[in-house]
C-alpha positions as CSV (number, residue, x, y, z in Angstrom):
1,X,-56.4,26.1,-54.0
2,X,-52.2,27.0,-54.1
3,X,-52.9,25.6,-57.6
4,X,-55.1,28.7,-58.6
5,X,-53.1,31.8,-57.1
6,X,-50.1,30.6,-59.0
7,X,-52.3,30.6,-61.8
8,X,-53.5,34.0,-61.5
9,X,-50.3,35.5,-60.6
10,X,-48.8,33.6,-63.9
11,X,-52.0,34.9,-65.6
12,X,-50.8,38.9,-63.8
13,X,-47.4,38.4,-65.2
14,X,-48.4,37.5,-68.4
15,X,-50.7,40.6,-68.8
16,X,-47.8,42.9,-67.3
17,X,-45.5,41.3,-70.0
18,X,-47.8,42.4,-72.6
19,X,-48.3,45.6,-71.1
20,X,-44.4,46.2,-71.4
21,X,-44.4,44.9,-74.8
22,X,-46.8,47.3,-76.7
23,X,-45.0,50.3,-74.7
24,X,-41.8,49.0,-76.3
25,X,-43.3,48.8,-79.3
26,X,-44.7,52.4,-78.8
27,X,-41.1,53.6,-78.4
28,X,-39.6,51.5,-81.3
29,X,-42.2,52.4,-83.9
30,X,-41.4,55.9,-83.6
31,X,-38.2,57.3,-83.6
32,X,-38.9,61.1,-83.4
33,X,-40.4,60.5,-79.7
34,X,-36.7,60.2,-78.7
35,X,-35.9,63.7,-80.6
36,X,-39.0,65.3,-80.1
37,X,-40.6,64.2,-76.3
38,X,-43.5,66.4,-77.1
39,X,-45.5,65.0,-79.7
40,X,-49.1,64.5,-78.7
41,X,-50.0,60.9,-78.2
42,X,-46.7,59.4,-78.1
43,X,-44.5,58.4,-75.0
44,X,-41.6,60.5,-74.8
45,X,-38.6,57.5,-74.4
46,X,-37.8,58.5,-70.6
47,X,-41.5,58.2,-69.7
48,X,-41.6,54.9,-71.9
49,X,-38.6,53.4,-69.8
50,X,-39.7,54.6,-66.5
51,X,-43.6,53.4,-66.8
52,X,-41.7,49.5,-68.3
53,X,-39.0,49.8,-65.2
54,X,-41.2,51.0,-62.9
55,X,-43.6,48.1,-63.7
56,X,-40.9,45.6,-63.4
57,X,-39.5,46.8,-60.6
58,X,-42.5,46.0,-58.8
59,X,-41.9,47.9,-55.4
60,X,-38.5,46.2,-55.1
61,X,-36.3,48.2,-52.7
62,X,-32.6,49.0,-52.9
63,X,-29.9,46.5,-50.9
64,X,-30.3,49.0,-47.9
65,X,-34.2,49.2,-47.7
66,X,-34.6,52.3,-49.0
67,X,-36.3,52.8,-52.4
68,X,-34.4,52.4,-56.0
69,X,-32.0,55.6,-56.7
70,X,-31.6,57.2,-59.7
71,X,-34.8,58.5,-60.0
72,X,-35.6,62.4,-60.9
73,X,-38.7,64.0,-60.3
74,X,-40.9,64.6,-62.5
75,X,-40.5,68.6,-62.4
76,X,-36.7,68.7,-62.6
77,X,-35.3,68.6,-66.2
78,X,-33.3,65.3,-67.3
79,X,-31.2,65.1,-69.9
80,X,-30.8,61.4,-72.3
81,X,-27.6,60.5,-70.6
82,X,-29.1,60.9,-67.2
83,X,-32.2,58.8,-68.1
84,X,-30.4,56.5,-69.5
85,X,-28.2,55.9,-66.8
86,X,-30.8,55.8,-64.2
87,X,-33.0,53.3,-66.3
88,X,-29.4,51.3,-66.2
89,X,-29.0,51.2,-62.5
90,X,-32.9,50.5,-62.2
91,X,-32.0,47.2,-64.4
92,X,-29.2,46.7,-62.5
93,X,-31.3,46.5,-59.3
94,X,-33.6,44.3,-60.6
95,X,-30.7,41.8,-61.9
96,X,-29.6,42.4,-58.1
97,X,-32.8,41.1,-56.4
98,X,-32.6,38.1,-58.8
99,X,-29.8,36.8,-57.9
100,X,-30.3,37.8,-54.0
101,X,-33.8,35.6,-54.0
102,X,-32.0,33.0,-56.2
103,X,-29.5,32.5,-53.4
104,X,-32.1,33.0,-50.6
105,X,-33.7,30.1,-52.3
106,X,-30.6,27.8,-52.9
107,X,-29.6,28.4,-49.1
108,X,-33.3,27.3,-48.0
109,X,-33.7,30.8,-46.9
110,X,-37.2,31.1,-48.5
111,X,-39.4,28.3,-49.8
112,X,-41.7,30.4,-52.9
113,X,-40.0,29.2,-55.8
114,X,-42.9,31.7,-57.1
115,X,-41.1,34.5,-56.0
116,X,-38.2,33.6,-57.0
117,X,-38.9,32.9,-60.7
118,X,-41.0,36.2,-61.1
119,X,-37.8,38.2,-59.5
120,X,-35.7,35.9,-62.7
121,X,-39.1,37.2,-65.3
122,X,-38.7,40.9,-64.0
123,X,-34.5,40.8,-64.2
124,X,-35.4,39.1,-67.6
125,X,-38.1,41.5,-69.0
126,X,-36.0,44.4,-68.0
127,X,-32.5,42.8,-69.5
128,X,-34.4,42.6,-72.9
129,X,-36.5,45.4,-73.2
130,X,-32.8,47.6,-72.6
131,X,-31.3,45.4,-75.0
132,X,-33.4,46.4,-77.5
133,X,-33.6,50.4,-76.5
134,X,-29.9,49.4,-77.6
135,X,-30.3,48.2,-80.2
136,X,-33.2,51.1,-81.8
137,X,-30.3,53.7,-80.9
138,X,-27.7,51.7,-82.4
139,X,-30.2,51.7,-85.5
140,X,-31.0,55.3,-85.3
141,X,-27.1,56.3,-85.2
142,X,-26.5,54.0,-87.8
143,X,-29.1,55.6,-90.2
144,X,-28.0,59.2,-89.5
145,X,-24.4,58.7,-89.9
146,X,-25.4,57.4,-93.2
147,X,-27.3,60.1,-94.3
148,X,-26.3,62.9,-96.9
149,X,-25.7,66.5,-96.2
């Protein structure tokens, strides 16, 4: 019976991975969504990281139990450095509650190894879906330093 929840959760995480993949691939395949948040159809790149973050955040709180800073609402104008920095410290956290349940676990605090290796998964997911924001700006700043005026 334990045998088939872990399944299903691994089945979840699976589908959530996906989920974050395509929305990466949404914000990598087109470039103008970063310049131009308003085309119809497209994520705009703050929604795009906040809907992946969000997702692998998973309800995870902040050290003090209060919910994850950083986050603006959705009324109040952001600007790209603010966004990025938030979706930073978001990724941050999340590298945080890995290596919190990792030592829960190696102190025989807590005994779901489950837990514990989805925290690692979400911490991972997140790790790499910044790195390759990274590297898509690194691209994009590339290409228009190289261009002619």
């Amino acid at each position: 019976m334990g045998d088939i929840s872990i399944n299903v959760n691994m089945l979840a995480a699976r589908g959530a991975i996906l989920e974050r993949n395509a929305v990466l691939r949404n914000v990598a395949s087109v470039p103008s969504s970063i310049a131009n948040p308003t085309v119809v159809g497209r994520p705009s790149f703050e929604s795009a990281m906040n809907a992946v973050l969000q997702r692998g955040a998973g309800g995870l709180s902040g050290p003090n139990g209060a919910a994850p800073t950083g986050q603006a609402s959705p009324s109040q104008p952001t600007s790209f450095a603010s966004t990025l920095k938030a979706q930073l410290q978001k990724v941050n956290q999340l590298d945080e509650a890995d290596s919190s349940a990792a030592e829960a676990y190696e102190r025989g605090e807590t005994t779901d190894i489950a837990k514990v290796m989805l925290a690692g998964q979400r911490s991972s997911i997140a790790f790499e879906a910044t790195l390759q924001v990274r590297n898509k700006l690194l691209s994009a700043y590339k290409d228009v330093m190289s261009m002619q005026i």
